[in-house]
C-alpha positions in Angstrom: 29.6 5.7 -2.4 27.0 7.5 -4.4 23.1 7.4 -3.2 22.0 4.5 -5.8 25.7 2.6 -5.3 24.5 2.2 -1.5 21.1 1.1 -2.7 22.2 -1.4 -5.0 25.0 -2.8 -2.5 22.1 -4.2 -0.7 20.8 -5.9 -3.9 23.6 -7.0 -5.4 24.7 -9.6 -2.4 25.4 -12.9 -2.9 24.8 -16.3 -1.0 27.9 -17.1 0.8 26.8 -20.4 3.0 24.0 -23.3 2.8 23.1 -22.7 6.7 22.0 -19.8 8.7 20.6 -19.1 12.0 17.4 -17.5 10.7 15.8 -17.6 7.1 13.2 -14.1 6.3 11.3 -14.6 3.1 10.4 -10.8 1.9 12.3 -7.8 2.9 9.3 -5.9 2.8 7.8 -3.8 5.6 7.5 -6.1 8.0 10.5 -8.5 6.6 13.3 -6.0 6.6 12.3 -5.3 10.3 12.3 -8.4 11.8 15.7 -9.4 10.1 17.1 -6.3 11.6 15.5 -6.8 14.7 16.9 -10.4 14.6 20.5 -9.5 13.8 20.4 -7.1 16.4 20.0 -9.5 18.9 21.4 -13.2 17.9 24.1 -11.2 14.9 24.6 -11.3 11.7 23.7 -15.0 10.9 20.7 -14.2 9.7 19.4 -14.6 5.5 17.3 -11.7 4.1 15.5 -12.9 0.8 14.2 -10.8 -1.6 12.8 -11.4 -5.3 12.9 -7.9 -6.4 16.1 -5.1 -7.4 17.0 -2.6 -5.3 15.5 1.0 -4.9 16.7 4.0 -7.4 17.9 7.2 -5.9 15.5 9.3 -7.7 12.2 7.6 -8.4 11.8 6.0 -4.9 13.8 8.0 -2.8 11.9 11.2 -3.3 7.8 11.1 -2.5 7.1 13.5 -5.3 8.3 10.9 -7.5 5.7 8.8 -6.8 3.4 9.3 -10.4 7.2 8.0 -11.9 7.7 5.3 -10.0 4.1 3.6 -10.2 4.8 3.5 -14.0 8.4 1.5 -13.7 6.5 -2.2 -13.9 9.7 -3.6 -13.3 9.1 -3.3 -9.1 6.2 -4.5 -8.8 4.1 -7.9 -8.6 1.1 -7.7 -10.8 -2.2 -9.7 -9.6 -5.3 -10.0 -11.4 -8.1 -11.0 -9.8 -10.8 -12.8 -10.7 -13.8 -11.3 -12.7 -15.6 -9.3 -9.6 -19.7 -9.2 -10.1 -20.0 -5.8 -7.9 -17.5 -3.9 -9.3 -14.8 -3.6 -12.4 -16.8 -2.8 -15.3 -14.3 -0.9 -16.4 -12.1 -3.6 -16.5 -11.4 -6.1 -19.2 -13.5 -8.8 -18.2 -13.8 -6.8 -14.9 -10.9 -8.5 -13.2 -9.4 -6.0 -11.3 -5.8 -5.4 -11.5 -3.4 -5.0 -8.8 -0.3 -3.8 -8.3 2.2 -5.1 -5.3 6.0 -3.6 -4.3 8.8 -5.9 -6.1 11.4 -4.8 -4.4 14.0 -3.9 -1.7 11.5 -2.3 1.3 7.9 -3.8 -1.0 5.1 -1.4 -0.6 7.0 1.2 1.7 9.4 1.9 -1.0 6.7 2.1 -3.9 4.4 3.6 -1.9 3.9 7.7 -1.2 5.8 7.6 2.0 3.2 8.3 3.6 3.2 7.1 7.0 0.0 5.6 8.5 -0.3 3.0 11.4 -3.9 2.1 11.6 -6.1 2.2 13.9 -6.0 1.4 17.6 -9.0 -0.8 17.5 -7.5 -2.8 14.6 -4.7 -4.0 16.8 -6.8 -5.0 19.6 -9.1 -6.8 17.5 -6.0 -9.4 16.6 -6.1 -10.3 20.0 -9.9 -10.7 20.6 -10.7 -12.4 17.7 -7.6 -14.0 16.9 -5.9 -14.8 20.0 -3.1 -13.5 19.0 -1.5 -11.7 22.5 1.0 -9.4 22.2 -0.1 -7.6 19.4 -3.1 -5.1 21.1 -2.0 -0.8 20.3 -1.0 -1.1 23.4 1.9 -3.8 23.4 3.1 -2.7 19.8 3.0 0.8 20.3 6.3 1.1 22.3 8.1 -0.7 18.9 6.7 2.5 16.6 7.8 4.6 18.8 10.8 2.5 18.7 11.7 3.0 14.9 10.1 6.2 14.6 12.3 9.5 14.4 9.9 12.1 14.1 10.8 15.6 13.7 7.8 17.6 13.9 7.3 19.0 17.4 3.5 19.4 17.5 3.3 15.8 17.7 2.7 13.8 21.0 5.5 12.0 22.6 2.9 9.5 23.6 2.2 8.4 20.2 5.6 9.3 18.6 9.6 8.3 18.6 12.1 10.5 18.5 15.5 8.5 17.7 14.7 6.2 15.6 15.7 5.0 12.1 12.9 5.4 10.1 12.7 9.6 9.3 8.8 11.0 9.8 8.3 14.7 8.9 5.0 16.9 8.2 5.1 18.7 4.8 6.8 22.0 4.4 4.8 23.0 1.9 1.1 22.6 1.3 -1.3 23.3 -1.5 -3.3 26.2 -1.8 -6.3 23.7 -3.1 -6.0 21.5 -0.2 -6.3 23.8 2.5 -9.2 25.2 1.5 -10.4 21.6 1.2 -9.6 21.3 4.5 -11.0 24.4 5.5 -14.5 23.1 4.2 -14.3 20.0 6.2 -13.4 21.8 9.2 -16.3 24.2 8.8 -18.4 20.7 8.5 -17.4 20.0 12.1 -14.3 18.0 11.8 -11.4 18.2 13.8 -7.4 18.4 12.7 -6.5 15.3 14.0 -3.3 13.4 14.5 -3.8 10.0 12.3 -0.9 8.0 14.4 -2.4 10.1 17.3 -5.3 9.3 19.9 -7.9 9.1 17.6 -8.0 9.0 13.6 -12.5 10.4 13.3 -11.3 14.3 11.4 -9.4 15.8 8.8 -5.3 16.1 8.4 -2.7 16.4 5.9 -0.1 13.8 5.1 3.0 13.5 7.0 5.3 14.5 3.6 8.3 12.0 4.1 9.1 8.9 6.0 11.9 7.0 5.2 11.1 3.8 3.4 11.4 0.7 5.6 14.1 -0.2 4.0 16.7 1.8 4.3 20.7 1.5 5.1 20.0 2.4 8.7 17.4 -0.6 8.6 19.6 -2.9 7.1 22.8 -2.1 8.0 23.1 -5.3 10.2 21.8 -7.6 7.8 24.4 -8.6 6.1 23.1 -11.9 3.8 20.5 -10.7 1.3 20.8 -11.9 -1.9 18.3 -11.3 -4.0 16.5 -14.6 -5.4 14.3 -15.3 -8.7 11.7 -17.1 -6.8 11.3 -18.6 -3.4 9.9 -21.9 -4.4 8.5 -23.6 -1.1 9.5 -23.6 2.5 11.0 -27.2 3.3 9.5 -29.0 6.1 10.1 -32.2 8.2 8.4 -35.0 9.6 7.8 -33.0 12.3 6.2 -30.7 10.7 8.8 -28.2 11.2 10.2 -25.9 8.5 14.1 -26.5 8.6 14.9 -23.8 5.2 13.6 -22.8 1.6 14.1 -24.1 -1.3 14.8 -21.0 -4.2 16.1 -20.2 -7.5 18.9 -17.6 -8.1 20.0 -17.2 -11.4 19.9 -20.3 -12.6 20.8 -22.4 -10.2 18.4 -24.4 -7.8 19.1 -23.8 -3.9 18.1 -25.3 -0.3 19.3 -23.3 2.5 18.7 -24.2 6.3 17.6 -22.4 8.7 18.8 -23.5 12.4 15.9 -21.6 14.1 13.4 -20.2 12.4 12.1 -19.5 8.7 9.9 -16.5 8.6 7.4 -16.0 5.7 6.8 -12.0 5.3 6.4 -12.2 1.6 2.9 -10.0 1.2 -0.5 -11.2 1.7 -0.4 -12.5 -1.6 2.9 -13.6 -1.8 2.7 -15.5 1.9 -0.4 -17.2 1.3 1.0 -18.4 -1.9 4.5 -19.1 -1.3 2.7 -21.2 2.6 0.2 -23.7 -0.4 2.8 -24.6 -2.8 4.7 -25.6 0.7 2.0 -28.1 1.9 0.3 -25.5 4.2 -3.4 -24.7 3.7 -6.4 -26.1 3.1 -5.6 -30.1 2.8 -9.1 -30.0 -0.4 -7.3 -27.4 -1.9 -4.0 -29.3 -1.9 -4.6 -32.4 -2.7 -6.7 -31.3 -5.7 -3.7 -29.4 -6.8 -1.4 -31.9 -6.1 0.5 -30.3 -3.2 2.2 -33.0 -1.5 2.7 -34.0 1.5 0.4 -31.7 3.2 2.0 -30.4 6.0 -0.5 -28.9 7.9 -4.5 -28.4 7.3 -5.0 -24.8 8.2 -7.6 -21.5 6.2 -4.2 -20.3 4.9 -5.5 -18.3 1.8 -8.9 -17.9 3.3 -10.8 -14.6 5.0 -8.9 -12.1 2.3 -10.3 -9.0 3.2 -9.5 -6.0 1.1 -9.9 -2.0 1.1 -11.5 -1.0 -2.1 -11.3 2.3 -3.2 -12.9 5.0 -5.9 -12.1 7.8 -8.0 -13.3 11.7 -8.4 -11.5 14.2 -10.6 -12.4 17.4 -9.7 -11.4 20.1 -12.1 -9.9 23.6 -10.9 -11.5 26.7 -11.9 -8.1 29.1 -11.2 -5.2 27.7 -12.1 -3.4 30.1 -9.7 -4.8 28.6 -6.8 -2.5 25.5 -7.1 1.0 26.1 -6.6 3.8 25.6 -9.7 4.1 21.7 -10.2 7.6 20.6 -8.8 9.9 21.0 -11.5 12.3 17.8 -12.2 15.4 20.0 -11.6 18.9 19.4 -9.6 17.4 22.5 -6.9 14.3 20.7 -6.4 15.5 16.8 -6.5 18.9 18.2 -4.1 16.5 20.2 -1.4 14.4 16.7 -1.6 17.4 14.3 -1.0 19.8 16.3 0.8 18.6 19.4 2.5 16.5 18.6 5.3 13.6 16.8 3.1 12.3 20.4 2.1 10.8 21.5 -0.8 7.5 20.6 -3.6 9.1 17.0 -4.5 9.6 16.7 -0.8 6.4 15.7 -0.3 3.1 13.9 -1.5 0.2 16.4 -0.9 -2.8 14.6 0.1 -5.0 15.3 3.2 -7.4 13.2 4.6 -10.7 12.4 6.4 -11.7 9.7 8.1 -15.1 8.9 9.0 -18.2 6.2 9.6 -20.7 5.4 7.5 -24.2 4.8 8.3 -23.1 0.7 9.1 -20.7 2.1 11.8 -21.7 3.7 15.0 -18.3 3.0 16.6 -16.9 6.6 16.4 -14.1 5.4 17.8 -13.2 3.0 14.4 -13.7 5.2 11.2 -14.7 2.6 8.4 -14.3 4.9 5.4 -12.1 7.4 4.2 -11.7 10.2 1.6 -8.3 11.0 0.1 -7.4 14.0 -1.9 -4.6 14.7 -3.8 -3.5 17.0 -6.1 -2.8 15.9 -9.6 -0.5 17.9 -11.5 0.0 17.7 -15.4 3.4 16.4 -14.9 1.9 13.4 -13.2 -0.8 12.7 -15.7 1.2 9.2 -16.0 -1.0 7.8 -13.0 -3.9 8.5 -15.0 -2.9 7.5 -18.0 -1.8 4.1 -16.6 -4.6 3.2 -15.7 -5.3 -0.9 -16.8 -8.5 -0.4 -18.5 -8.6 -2.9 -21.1 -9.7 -2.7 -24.6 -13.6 -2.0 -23.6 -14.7 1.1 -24.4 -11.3 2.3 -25.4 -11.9 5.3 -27.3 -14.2 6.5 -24.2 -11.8 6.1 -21.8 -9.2 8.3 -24.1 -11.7 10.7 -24.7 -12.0 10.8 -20.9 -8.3 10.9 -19.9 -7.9 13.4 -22.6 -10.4 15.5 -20.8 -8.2 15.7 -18.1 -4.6 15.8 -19.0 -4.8 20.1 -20.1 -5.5 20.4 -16.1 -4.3 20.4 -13.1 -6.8 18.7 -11.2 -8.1 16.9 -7.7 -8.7 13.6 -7.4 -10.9 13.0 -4.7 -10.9 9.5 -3.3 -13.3 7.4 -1.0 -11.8 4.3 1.0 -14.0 2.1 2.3 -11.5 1.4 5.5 -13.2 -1.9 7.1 -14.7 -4.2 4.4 -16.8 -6.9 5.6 -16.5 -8.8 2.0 -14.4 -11.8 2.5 -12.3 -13.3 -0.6 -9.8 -15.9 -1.0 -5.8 -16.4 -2.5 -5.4 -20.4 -3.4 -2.9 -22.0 -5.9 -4.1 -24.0 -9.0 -0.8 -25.7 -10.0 2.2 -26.5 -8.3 4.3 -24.2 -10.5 5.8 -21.4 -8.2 6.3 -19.3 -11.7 2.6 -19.4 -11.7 0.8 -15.9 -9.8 -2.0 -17.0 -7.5 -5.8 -17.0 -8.0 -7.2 -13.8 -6.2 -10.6 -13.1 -5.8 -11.4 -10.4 -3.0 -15.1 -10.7 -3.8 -15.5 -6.7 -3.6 -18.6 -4.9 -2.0 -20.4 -8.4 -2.0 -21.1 -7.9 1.5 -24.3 -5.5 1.5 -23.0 -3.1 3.8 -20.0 -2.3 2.1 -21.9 -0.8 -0.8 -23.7 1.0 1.8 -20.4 2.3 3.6 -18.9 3.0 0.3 -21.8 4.9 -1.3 -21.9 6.6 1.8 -18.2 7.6 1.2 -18.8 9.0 -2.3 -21.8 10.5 -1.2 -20.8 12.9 1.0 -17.4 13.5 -1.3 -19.7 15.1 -3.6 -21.8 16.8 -0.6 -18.3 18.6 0.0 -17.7 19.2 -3.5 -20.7 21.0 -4.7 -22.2 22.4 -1.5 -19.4 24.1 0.7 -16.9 26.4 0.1 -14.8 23.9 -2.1 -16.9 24.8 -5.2 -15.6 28.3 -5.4 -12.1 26.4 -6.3 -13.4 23.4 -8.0 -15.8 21.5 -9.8 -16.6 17.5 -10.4 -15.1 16.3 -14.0 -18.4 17.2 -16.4 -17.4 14.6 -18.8 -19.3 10.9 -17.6 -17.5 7.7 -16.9 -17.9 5.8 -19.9 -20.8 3.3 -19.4 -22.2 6.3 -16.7 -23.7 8.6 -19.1 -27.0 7.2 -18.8 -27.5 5.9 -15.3 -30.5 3.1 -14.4 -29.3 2.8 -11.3 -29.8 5.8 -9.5 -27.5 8.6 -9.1 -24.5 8.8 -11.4 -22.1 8.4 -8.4 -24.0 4.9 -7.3 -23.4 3.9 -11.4 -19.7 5.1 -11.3 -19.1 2.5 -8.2 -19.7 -0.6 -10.3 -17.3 0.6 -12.9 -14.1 1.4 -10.5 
């Protein structure tokens, strides 16, 4: 079988019985796992659900791909939030657009494959402020290392797997551009660190391929996953206890059982949404809906928090110190695939820094981070993409246009650990209908702070170190920046992002 054949075996399953032992509502990150995980141990009785198609062999299966694949709507779920006060401007009516994986492996398959754990601290927190034991670094560590097969041998055995299914390798090949990025932040007094290492305060570049969740290695036990239209509720009893789902496939109506368990992995969005129109959440909320019965009365939908992120394009004076932009050639997509991961469309090149802010003194727990990557014209689609609206139109063309002749860096601040809390609830009991969203962005006071501190210093490394030899910031304004009450023209271009 051929590379997409394999891929779209997976997909193309069909329901064969009414009962299993375990239902899994998402194959996702975190679904596909778990139903592997499961059918390892109890067998193959166990239902995989999944609302979106399967992967394709070329746009999601190779990480330089990636400005290709975000453009193919068809695999993703598309929120909108609600109109946000702090930022947006940009936006038509300044709700903020959102783009989630809709298909076999979610975000790991749409994303850059770049593989990212979190931080320690994050982990421990879900058991001190949540309760939740069994989940500190500590105690889920051992089931990375567990699925991780990393090949590069600088890394730490402490922190990394070796045998594992899901494929982790450091990039071959890195740009010209960012080293000497990373050069600059290292003469700033960062370290090289290890991201999924001991700590995550310095610089590093991406780890260029990991193996999306999903995979046939994954998923080669699971063998019910047909792929749904929507998941419509979870079915509970008097007890309450959920005993199966109730789902469209085609265009027939379905309830399937689950002996044990049902399992809700469908996305934070998708979970929360999917939990309400069950009779899960906040009994108000419900009943004004009407939701009914209400199962349980529990904050499902409530403390949303939310990284928000920011844009820089930073133009490159030489052109020859960026390498050639992978070429879309059967050399380059073969070396990708099939020999050893190697080669430019092997690979996402971004490096990173994580950092605090002047909230955070805990240097320990970075709470903001800048991202670069390198933007070649063959990937102006990401740019161009970009859900703007209808205000200011001709700006924002103007703008893009500005860009499109150039290879260029786009240099990205993350604010890592908002403290702006938002909210997903239902307003009708269709489950055709997307959720309300509203992640209240930067409403917290020291998430401006944090994030301006982000953007700051972005432009610190920019136009005062060593960078600026290579590069310089986009002279053209953000439309609605180029006259700036506010302050500097950076604080101005935050609102409008």
């Amino acid at each position: 079988m051929t590379r997409q054949q394999i891929h779209d075996s997976f997909a193309d399953r069909i329901l064969t019985k009414s009962t299993y032992d375990f239902i899994v509502v998402g194959a996702g990150s975190a679904g596909a796992i778990v139903a592997c995980r499961l059918a390892n141990k109890y067998g193959n009785n166990i239902l995989l659900l999944e609302a979106g198609g399967a992967q394709d062999a070329v746009l999601t299966d190779i990480p330089g791909m990636f400005v290709y694949s975000s453009k193919d709507s068809s695999r993703f779920w598309h929120y909108v939030n609600q109109p946000q006060p702090e930022v947006g401007q940009a936006f038509f009516n300044r709700q903020v657009t959102e783009s989630m994986g809709r298909v076999l492996g979610g975000g790991s398959t749409m994303n850059r494959m770049i593989y990212n754990r979190g931080n320690h601290k994050y982990y421990d927190s879900i058991v001190s402020d949540f309760g939740a034991n069994g989940w500190s670094y500590a105690e889920v560590l051992p089931y990375f290392k567990l699925s991780e097969n990393n090949t590069d041998p600088n890394v730490s055995s402490v922190y990394h797997g070796r045998n594992g299914p899901v494929g982790v390798s450091s990039p071959d090949i890195i740009d010209p551009m960012l080293l000497a990025w990373q050069k600059a932040i290292i003469e700033q007094g960062f370290p090289i660190v290890d991201i999924n290492g001991r700590t995550q305060y310095g610089t590093n570049n991406s780890k260029g391929w990991s193996e999306t969740i999903y995979s046939q290695l994954i998923l080669r036990n699971v063998k019910h996953m047909p792929r749904f239209k929507y998941s419509i509720r979870v079915v509970c009893d008097q007890g309450p206890m959920a005993y199966g789902v109730e789902m469209t496939m085609g265009y027939k109506h379905y309830t399937i059982e689950a002996k044990q368990e049902v399992i809700v992995s469908a996305g934070t969005y998708g979970s929360a949404h999917l939990l309400q129109l069950s009779g899960i959440g906040p009994r108000e909320l419900l009943n004004t809906v009407g939701v009914g019965p209400v199962w349980a009365d529990l904050p499902v939908g409530q403390h949303l928090q939310n990284h928000i992120g920011f844009a820089i394009p930073m133009l490159i004076v030489n052109a020859s110190a960026v390498l050639p932009a992978p070429q879309l050639n059967v050399q380059q997509m073969y070396q990708a695939l099939f020999g050893q991961h190697t080669g430019p469309l092997a690979s996402q090149n971004i490096a990173y820094l994580l950092f605090n802010s002047s909230v955070n003194s805990d240097w320990t727990y970075p709470d903001i981070m800048n991202e670069v990557t390198l933007v070649t014209q063959h990937g102006l689609g990401s740019v161009n993409g970009a859900p703007i609206g209808e205000q200011r139109k001709s700006e924002w063309d103007s703008y893009f246009e500005h860009l499109s002749y150039n290879n260029f860096l786009e240099v990205s601040p993350v604010l890592l650990r908002p403290k702006s809390v938002g909210s997903v609830w239902i307003n009708t009991t269709d489950p055709y209908a997307l959720p309300v969203i509203n992640n209240n962005y930067l409403k917290h006071p020291d998430d401006r702070r944090a994030l301006l501190d982000a953007i700051s210093y972005a432009y610190y490394v920019i136009e005062e170190t060593s960078v600026r030899q290579y590069a310089y910031v986009n002279p053209q304004p953000m439309p609605g920046c180029r006259y700036c009450p506010t302050g500097p023209v950076w604080q101005c271009q935050s609102y409008h992002n």
